[in-house]
C-alpha positions as CSV (number, residue, x, y, z in Angstrom):
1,X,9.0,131.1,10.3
2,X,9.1,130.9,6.8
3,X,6.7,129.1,4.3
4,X,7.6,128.2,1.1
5,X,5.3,126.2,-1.2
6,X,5.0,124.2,-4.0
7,X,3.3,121.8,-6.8
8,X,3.8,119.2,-9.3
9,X,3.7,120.9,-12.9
10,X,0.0,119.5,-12.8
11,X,-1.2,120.3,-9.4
12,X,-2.3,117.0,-8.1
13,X,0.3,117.0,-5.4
14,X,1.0,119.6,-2.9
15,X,3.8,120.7,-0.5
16,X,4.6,122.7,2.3
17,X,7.5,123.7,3.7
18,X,7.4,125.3,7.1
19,X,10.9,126.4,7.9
20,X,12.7,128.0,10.2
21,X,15.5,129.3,8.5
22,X,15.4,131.9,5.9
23,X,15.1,130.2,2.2
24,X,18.5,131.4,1.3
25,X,20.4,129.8,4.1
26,X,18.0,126.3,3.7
27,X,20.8,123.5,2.3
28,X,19.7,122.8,-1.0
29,X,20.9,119.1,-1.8
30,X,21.6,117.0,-5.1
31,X,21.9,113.5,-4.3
32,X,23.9,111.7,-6.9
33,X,22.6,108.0,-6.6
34,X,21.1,107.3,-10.2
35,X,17.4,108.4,-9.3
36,X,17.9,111.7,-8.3
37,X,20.3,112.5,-11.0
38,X,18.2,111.0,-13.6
39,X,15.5,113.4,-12.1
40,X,17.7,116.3,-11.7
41,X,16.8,116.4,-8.1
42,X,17.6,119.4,-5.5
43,X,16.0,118.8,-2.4
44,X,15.7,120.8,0.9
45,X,14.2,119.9,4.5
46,X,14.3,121.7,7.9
47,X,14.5,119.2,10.8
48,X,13.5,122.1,13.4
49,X,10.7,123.0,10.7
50,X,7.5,121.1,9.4
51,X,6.3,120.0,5.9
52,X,3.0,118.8,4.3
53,X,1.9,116.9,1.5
54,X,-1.6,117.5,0.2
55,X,-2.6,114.4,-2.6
56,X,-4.9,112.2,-3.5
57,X,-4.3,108.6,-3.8
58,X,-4.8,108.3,-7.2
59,X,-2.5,111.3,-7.8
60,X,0.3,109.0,-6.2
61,X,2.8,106.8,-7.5
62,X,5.0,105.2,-4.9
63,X,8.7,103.7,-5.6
64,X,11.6,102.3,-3.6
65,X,15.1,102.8,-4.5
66,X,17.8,100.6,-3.2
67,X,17.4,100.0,0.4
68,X,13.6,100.7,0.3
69,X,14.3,102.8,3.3
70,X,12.5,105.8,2.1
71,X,9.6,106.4,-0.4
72,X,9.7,108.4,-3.7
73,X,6.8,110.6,-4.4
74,X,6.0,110.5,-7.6
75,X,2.8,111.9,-9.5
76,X,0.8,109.8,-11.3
77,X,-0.4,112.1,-14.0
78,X,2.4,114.5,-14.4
79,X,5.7,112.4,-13.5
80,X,7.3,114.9,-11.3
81,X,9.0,113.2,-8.5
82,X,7.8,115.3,-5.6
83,X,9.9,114.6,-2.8
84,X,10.8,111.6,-0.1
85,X,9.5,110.0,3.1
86,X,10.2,108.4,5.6
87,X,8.0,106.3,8.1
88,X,9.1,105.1,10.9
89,X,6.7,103.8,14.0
90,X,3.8,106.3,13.2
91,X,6.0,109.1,12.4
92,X,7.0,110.7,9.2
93,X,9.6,112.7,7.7
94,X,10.6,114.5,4.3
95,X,12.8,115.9,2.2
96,X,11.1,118.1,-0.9
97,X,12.1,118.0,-4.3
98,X,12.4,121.6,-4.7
99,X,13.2,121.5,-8.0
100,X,10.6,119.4,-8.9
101,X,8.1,121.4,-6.9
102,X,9.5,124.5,-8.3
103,X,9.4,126.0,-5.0
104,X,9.9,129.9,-6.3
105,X,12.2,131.1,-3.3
106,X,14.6,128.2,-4.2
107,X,14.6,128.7,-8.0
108,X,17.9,129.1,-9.8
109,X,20.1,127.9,-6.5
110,X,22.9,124.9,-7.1
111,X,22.4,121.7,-5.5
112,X,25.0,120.7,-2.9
113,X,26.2,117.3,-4.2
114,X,26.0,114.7,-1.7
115,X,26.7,111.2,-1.7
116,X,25.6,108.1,0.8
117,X,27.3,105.5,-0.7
118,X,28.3,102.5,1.7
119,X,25.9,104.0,4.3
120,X,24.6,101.1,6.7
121,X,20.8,101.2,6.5
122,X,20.6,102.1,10.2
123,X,23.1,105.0,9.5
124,X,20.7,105.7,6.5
125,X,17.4,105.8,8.6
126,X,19.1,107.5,11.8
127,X,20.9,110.8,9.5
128,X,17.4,111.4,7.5
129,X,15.5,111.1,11.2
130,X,18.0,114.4,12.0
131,X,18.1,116.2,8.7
132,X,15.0,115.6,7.4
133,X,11.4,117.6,8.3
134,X,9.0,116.2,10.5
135,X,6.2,115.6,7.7
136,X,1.9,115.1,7.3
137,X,0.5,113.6,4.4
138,X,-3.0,115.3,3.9
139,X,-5.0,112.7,1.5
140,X,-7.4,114.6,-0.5
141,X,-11.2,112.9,-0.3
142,X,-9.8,108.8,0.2
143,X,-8.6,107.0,3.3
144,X,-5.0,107.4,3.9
145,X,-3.5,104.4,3.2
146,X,0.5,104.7,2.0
């Protein structure tokens, strides 16, 4: 099992990857809808894996793209966009911004471009349910509420 870790550039929010593949043979992804390439996202998840986010509330700013099937993580006092999740009758899954996060053991890789275009929302929800990582948000001193 491998563990890589990172933060926003401030520090208010916190992630963990748990993987169980080595770092260099984790798919590293760049989405080309219009938010992740406005971010310059690369992101990464390990289905077999698990992942953590450590925030607090206030540290959070929430935003749905298109289909509002998944929510960005964005921080509130640094603007990195962290990562996305997924909820989904109690569960939770993610994929981590890894660029955002600067998550070392990933630095200087390329993003694989990948593009959902014309995906149903049900074929949207089912592929990130297999390729993303089961996921816990850790709220820091408030009552989770998401």
């Amino acid at each position: 099992m491998w563990t890589l870790r990172g933060t926003c550039h401030c520090g208010a929010i916190r992630a963990t990857l748990r993987s169980t593949q080595a770092p260099e043979a984790l798919q590293v992804r760049a989405c080309q809808c219009s938010f992740c390439t406005r971010h310059g996202a690369m992101t990464a998840s390990d289905p077999a894996g698990s992942a953590t986010f450590h925030m607090q509330r206030a540290a959070l700013t929430r935003y749905q793209f298109g289909t509002r099937s998944g929510t960005s993580l964005i921080c509130a006092c640094c603007g990195v966009y962290a990562g996305v999740i997924l909820e989904d009758r109690g569960q939770t899954w993610s994929a981590l911004n890894v660029r955002g996060l600067a998550v070392a053991e990933l630095r200087g890789r390329s993003g694989e471009p990948v593009v959902y275009d014309g995906e149903t929302l049900q074929a949207r929800i089912a592929r990130r349910k297999v390729k993303w990582t089961p996921t816990e948000i850790v709220w820091l001193g408030v009552a989770p509420e998401l």
